[in-house]
C-alpha positions as CSV (number, residue, x, y, z in Angstrom):
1,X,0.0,0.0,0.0
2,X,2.8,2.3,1.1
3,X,4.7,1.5,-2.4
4,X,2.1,2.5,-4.9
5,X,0.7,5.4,-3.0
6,X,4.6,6.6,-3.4
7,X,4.3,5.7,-7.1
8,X,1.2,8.2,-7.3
9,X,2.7,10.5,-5.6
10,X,5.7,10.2,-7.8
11,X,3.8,10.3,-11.2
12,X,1.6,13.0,-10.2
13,X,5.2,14.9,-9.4
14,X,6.3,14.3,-12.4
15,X,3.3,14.9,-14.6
16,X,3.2,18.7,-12.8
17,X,6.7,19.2,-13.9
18,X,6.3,18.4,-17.5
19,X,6.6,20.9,-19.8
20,X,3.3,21.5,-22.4
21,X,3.1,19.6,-25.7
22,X,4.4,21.4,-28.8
23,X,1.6,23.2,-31.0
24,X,1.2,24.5,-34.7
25,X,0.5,28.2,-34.8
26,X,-2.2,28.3,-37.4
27,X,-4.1,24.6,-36.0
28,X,-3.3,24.9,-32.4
29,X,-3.2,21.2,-33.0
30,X,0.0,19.3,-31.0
31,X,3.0,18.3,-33.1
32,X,3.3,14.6,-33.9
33,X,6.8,12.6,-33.6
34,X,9.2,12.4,-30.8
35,X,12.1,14.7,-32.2
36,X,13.7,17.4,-30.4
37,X,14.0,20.5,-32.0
38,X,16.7,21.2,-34.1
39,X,19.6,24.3,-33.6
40,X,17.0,26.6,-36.0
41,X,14.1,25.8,-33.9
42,X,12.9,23.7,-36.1
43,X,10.7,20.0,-35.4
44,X,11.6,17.3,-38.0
45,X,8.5,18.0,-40.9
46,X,8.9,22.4,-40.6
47,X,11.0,23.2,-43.2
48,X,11.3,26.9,-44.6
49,X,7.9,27.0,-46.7
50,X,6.6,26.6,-43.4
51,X,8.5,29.8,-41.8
52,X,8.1,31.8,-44.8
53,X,4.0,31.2,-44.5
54,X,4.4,32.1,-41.2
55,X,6.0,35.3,-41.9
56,X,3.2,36.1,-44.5
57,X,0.6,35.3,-41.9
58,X,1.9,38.3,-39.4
59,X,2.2,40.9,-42.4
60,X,-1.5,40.3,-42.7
61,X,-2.2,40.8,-39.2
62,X,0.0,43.7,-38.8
63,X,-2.0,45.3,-42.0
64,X,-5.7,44.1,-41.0
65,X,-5.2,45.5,-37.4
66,X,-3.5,49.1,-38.7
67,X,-6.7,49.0,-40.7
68,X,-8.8,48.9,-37.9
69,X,-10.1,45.4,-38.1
70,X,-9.8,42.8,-35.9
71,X,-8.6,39.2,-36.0
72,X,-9.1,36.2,-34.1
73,X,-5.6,36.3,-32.9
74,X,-6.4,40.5,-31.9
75,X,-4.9,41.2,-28.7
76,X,-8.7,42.2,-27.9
77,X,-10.2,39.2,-28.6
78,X,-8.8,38.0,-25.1
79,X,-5.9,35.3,-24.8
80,X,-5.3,32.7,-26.9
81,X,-5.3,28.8,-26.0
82,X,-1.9,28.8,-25.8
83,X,-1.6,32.2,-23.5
84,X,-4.0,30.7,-21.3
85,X,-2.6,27.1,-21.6
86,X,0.9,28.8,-20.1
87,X,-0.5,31.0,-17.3
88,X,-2.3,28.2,-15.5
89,X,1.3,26.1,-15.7
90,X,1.3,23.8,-12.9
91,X,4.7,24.2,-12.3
92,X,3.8,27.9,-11.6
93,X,1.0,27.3,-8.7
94,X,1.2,27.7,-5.5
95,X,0.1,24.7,-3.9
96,X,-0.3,25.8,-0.8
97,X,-3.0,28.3,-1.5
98,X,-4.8,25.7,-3.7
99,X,-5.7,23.9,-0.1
100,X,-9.1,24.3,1.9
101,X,-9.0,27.1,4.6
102,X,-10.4,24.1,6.9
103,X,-7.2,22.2,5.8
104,X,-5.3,24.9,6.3
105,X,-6.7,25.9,9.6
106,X,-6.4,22.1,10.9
107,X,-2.4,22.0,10.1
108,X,-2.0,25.3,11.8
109,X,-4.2,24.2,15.0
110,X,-1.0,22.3,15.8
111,X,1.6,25.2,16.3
112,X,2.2,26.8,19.7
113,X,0.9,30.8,20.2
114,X,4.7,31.9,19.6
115,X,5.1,29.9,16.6
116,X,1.5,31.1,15.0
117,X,2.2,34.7,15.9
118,X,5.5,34.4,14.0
119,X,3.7,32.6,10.8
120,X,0.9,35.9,10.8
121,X,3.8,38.2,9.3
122,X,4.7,35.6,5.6
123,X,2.2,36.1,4.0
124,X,-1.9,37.5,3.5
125,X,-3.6,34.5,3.4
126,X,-1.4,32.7,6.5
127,X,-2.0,36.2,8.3
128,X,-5.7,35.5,8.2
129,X,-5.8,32.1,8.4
130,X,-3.4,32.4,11.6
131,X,-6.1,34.8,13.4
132,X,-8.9,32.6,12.9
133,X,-11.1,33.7,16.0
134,X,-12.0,29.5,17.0
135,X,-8.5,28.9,16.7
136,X,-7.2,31.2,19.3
137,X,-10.3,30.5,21.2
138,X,-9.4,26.9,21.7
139,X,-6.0,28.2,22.9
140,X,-7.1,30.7,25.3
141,X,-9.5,28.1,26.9
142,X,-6.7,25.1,27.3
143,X,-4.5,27.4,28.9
144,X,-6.7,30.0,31.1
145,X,-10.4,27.7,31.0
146,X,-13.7,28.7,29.8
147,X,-15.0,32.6,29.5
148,X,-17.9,34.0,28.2
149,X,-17.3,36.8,25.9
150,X,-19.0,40.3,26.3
151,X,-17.5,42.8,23.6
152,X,-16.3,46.0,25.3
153,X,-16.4,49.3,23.7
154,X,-12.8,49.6,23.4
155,X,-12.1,46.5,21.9
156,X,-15.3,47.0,18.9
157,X,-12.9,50.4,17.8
158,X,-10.2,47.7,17.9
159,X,-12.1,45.5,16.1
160,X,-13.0,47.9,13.2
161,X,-9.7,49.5,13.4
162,X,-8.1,45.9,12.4
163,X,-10.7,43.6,11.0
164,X,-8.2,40.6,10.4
165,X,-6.8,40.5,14.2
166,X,-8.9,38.1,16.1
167,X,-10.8,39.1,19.6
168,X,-9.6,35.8,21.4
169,X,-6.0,36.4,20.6
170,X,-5.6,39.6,21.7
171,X,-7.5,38.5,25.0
172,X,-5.1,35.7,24.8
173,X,-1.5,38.0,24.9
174,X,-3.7,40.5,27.3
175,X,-4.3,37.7,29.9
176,X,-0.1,36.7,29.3
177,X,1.1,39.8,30.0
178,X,-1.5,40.7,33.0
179,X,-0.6,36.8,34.5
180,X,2.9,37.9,34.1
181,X,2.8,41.2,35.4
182,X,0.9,40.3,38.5
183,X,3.5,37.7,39.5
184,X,6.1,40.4,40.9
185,X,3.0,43.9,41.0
186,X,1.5,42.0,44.1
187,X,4.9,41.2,45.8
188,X,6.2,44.5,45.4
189,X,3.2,46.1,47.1
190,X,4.4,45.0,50.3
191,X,6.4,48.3,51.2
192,X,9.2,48.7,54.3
193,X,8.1,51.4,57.1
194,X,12.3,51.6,57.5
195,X,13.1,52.1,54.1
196,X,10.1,53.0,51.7
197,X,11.0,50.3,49.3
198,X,9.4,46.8,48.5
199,X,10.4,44.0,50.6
200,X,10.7,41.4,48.1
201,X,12.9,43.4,45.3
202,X,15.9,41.1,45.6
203,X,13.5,37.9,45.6
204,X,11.3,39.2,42.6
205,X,14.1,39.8,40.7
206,X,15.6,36.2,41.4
207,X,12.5,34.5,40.6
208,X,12.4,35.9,37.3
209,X,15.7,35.0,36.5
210,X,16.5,38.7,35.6
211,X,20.4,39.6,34.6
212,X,22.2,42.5,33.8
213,X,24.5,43.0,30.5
214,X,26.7,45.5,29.7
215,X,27.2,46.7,26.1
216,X,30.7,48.8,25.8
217,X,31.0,50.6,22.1
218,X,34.1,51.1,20.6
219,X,35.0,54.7,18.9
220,X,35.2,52.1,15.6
221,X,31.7,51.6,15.7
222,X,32.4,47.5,16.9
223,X,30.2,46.1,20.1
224,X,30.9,44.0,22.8
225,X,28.6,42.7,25.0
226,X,29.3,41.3,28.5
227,X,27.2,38.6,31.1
228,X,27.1,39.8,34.3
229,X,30.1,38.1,36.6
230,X,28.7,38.6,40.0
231,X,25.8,40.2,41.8
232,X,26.0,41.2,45.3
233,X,22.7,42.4,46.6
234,X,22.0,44.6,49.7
235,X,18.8,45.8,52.0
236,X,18.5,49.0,49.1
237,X,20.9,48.3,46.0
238,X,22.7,45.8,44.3
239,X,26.2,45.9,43.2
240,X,26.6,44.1,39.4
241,X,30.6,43.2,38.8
242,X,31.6,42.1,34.9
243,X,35.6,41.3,34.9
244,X,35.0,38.6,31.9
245,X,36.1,39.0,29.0
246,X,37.2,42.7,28.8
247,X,40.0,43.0,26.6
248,X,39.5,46.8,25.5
249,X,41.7,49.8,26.6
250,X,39.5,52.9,28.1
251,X,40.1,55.0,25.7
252,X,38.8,52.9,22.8
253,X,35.4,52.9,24.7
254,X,32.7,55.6,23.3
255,X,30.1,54.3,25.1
256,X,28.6,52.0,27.9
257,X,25.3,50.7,28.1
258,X,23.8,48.7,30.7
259,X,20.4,46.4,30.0
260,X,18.3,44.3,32.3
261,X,17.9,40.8,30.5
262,X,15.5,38.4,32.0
263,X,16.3,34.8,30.2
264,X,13.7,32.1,30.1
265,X,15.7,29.3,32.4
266,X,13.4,26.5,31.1
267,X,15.1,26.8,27.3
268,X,18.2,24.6,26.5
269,X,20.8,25.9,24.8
270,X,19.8,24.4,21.1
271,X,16.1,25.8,21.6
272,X,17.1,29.3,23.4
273,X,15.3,32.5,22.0
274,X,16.6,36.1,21.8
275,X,16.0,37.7,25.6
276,X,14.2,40.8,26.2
277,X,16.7,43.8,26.8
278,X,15.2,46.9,28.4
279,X,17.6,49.8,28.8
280,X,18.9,51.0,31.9
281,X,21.5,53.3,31.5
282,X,23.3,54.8,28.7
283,X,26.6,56.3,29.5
284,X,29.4,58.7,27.8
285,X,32.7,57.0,28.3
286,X,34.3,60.2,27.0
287,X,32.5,62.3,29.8
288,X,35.3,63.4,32.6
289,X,35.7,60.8,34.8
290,X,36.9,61.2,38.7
291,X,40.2,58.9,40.3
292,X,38.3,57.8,43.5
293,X,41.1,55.4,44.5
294,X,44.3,52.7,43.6
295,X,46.4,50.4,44.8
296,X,49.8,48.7,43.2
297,X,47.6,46.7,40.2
298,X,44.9,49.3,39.4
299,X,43.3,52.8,39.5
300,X,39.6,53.5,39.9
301,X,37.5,55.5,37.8
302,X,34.2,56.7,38.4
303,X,31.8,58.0,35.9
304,X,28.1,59.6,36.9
305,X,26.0,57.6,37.8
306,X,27.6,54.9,39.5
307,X,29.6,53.3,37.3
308,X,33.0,52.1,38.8
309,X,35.8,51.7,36.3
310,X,38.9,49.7,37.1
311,X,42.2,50.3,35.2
312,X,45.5,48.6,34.9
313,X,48.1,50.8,36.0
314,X,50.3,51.3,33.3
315,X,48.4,49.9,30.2
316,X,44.9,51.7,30.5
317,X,42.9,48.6,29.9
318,X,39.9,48.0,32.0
319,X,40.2,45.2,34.0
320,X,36.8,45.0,35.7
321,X,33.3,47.6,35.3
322,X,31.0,47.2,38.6
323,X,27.9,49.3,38.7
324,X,25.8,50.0,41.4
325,X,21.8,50.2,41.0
326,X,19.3,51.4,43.6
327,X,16.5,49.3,44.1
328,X,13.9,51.9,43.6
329,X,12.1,50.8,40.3
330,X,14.6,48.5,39.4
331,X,12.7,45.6,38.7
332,X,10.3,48.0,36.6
333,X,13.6,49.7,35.1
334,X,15.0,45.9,34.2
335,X,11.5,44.7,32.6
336,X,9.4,47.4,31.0
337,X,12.2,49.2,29.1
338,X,12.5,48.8,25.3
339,X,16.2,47.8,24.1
340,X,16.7,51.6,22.9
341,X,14.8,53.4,25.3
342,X,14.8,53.2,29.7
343,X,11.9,52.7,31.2
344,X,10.2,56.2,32.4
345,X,8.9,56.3,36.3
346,X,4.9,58.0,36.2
347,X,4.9,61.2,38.1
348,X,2.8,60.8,41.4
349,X,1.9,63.6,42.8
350,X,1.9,64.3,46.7
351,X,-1.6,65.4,47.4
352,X,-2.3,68.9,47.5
353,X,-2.2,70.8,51.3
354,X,-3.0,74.2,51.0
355,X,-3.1,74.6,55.5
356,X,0.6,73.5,55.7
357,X,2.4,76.8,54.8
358,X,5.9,74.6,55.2
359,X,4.4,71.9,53.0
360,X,7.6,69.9,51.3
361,X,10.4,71.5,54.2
362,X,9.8,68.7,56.5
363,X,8.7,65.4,57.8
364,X,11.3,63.7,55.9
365,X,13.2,60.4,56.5
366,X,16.4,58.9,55.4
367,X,17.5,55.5,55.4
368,X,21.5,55.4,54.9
369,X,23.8,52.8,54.1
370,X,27.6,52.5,53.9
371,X,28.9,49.1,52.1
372,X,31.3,47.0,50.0
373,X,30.8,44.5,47.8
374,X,30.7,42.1,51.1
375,X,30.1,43.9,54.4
376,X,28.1,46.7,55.5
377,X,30.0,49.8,57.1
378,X,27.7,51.6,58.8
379,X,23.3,52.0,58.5
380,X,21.0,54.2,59.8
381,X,16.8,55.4,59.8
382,X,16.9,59.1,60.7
383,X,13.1,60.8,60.5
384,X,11.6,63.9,61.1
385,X,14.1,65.9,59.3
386,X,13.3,69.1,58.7
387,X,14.3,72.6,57.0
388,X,13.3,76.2,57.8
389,X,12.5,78.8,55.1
390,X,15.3,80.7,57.2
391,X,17.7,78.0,56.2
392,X,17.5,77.9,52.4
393,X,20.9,78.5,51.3
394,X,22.4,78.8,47.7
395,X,19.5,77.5,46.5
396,X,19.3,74.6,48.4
397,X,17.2,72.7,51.5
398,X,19.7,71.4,54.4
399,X,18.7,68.9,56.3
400,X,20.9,68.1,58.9
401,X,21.1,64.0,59.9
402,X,23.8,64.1,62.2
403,X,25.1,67.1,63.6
404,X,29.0,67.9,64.8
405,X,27.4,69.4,67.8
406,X,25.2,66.8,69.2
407,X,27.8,63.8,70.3
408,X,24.7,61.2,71.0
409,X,24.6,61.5,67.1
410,X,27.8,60.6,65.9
411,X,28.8,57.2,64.9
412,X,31.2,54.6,64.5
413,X,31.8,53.1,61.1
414,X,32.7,49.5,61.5
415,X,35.6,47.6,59.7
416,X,38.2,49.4,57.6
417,X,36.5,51.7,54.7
418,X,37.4,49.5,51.3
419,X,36.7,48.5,48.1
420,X,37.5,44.8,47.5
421,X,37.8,44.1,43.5
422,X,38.5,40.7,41.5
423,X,39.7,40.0,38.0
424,X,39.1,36.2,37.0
425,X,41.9,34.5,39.5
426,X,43.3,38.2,40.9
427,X,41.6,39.8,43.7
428,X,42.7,42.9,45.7
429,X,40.7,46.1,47.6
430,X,41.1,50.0,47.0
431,X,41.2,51.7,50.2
432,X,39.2,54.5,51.9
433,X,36.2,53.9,49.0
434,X,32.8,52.5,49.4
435,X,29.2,52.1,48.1
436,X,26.8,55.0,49.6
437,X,23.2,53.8,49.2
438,X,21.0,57.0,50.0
439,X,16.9,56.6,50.1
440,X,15.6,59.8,51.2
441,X,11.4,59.9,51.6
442,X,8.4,62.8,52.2
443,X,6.8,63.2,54.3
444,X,4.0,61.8,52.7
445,X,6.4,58.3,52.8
446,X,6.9,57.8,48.9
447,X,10.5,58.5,47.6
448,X,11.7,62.2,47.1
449,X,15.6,61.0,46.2
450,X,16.9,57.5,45.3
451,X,20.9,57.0,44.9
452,X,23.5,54.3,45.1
453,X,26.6,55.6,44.3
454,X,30.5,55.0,44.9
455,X,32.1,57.6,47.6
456,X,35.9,57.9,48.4
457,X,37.3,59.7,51.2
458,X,39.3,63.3,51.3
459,X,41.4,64.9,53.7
460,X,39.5,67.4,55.1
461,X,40.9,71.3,54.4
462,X,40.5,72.2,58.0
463,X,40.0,71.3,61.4
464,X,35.9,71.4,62.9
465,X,36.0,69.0,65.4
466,X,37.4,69.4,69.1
467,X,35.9,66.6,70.9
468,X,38.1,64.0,69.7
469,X,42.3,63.3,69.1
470,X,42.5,62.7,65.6
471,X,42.9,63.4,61.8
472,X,39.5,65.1,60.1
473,X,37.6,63.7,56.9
474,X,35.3,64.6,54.7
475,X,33.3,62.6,52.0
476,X,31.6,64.6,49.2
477,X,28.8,63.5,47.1
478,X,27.3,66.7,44.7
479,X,24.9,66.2,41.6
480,X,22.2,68.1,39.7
481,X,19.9,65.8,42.1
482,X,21.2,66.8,45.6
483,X,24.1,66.6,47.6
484,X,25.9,65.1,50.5
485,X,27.9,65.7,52.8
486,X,30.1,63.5,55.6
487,X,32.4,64.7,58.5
488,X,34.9,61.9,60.0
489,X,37.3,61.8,62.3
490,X,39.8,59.0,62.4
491,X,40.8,57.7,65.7
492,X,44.5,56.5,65.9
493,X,44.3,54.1,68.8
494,X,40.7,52.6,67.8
495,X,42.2,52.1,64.3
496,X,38.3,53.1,62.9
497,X,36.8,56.1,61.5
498,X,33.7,58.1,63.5
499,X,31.0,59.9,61.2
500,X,30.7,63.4,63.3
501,X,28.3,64.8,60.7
502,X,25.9,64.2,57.8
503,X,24.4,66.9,56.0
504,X,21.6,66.3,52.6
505,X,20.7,68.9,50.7
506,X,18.1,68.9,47.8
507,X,17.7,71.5,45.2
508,X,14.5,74.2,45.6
509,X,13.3,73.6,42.4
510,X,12.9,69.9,43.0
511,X,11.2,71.0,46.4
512,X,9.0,73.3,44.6
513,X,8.1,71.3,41.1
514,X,6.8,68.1,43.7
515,X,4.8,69.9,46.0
516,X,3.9,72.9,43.7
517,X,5.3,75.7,46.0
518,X,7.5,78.4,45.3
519,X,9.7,78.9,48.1
């Protein structure tokens, strides 16, 4: 049975690609005998009576139709056997569209939703075979169950804006991307009292398997893109090292972008599809940079925002690039990004107090954080920080955290005050620099400033403090966004630093544009 339905198939094959049968001109009648034609074009039985008559028979043509008559074989008269015999060539059909729809519709019932949303964009007739409104309804129902359809307003403009797109499918990628949404929306909503951000950030962005990558452009115009080496998280930030695979010199770098990638962990290598990149941060390497520390292998460059750079001494190649991310929005920031574009934060407005005349100078509260990539230096929750009209300096809102005055303030920083780096199987630390994670909220509780950033300290320019024995610091932190401000004293016989003052101050516009004053 299996043998002569391949002969059929076989004949039938080979009967669509024969060519058609040889005709006279005048008769339309097929040419008897099995000869090929000759190097004139010629059958056996044509000889040049037969051309000549030929040519004689399209002179009479050519003069009947300048006449105005017409002929059988008129251009008019439609297309002859012939022209019709060679337009409905087998060999030139497309089989495929000589198939039943309900054939059609059968083979593609078998694809997967990915696979059938790809096959929509060949061609016009698989585009609307592919959104065939059962189809997608059988899919919806085996993976979300049964549902009774009520057509909304909104989605009958959709439907007359694009009559080919089927109802159940777009309820079917509407319900994906709600399902998928809601895993890590209703986590997040559980918010800290001690520091205004969602409890579960680190665990939300571990269960979706999210990653960072770094993209470094050359001034050439070639890319190189790096996987994340290590990721060290914290109670507010995260600290993303790459030290893989860097074999660029500093200089040849234009530009440095940084994505959040979240790969599908069920895919095997073979069956892997392209991951989602949404755009985090896009950086000028050619921007001036800042030496925040170095030891006998390396220097350290920072670049705005928080990019760490670290250099061979002597070569200017970049031996590792650490970054270091805030959690506010970061799971947003590493998901609902495009691949050219960052994700951008909704503006929520405070609500509106006309009977607070001081609305926006106070009430505030600050959760600080000094780390490394392992240990934490020193934390603190300071509320009720405040800042009179009085007070508004240069433009700016003080609030003082710690003050040098008040010595049941001050604090001790714990461990030395270092930067541990690693490069594949070398390791070492850059001293007196460290990770500042800054979360500063309203008073209405919702975030007013959000910053992770490296700090390094200076030797301060003069003396402030009297109430201890020992060599004054200062650490300085000043953007557009804010600044900050540390006073430390280092204590000889302790061997540890003591903070003696902390000082944040935000910009008056900022003050003014979120709670619509104009102080």
């Amino acid at each position: 049975m299996a043998a002569g339905r391949g002969e059929f198939f076989q004949s039938l094959l080979e009967g669509l690609q024969r060519q058609p049968a040889q005709r006279v001109p005048e008769t339309g009648q097929p040419i008897r005998g099995r000869g090929k034609p000759r190097p004139g074009g010629r059958f056996p039985g044509q000889g040049r009576g037969f051309s000549g008559q030929r040519r004689k028979e399209r002179q009479r043509k050519v003069a009947t139709r300048s006449s105005g008559g017409e002929t059988e074989a008129s251009p008019r008269a439609g297309p002859t056997k012939e022209g019709s015999h060679r337009k409905s060539s087998p060999c030139k059909l497309n089989l495929l569209e000589s198939l039943p729809s309900e054939i059609l519709v059968k083979i593609l019932s078998y694809l997967d939703p990915s696979s059938l949303f790809c096959l929509s964009h060949v061609s016009r007739l698989l585009h609307q075979l592919s959104n065939d409104d059962v189809l997608w309804q059988r899919i919806y129902t085996s993976e979300f169950g049964s549902r009774n359809w009520r057509l909304k307003t909104s989605e009958k403009w959709m439907e007359a804006e694009d009559c080919w797109t089927s109802r159940w499918k777009r309820l079917y990628f509407k319900s994906m991307a709600g399902q998928e949404m809601n895993k890590w929306r209703k986590p997040l909503k559980d918010v800290s009292p001690y520091t205004g951000l969602p409890r579960q950030t680190e665990w939300a962005l571990r269960s979706l398997n999210v990653s960072w990558e770094l993209t470094l452009c050359e001034r050439l115009g070639q890319e190189h893109t790096l996987e994340q080496s290590q990721a060290h998280f914290f109670e507010s930030s995260v600290i993303v090292h790459w030290s893989d695979g860097i074999h660029m010199k500093f200089h040849h770098i234009s530009t440095i972008q940084l994505h959040g990638v979240r790969k599908d962990p069920r895919s095997s290598i073979q069956t892997r599809k392209p991951n989602w990149r949404s755009l985090i941060l896009k950086l000028d390497a050619g921007s001036p940079s800042l030496v925040i520390g170095k030891d006998r292998l390396i220097k350290v460059l920072l670049l705005q925002p928080g990019v760490i750079v670290g250099v061979w001494r002597g070569k200017n190649q970049v031996a590792f690039i650490m970054i270091s991310l805030h959690f506010h929005k970061l799971v947003e920031k590493s998901l609902l990004g495009s691949p050219a574009c960052p994700y951008s934060e909704p503006v929520e407005l405070p609500p509106v107090d006309d009977a607070d005349p001081d609305l926006g100078l106070h009430g505030y509260s600050l959760h600080f954080v000094l780390h490394n990539t392992g240990t934490e230096i020193m934390s603190g929750h300071f509320q009720q920080l405040f800042c009179h009209k009085a007070q508004i300096q240069r433009g700016l809102v003080e609030l003082k955290v710690i003050q040098r005055s008040d010595l049941s303030q001050h604090r001790s920083l714990s461990g030395s005050i270092r930067l541990p780096w690693r490069h594949e199987d070398m390791k070492g630390a850059v001293e007196n620099c460290c990770i500042m994670s800054l979360t500063l909220l309203d008073e209405f509780q919702k975030p007013f400033w959000c910053v992770s950033t490296p700090i390094h300290i200076t030797m301060a320019k003069k003396a402030w403090c009297c109430d201890y024995s020992g060599h004054d610091f200062q650490m300085l932190y000043r953007t557009a966004d804010g600044e900050v401000k540390m006073l430390l004293v280092w204590l000889e016989e302790q061997k540890q630093f003591f903070l003696t003052g902390l000082t944040v101050c935000i910009p008056v516009a900022k003050v003014n544009k979120r709670f619509s004053r104009e102080y």
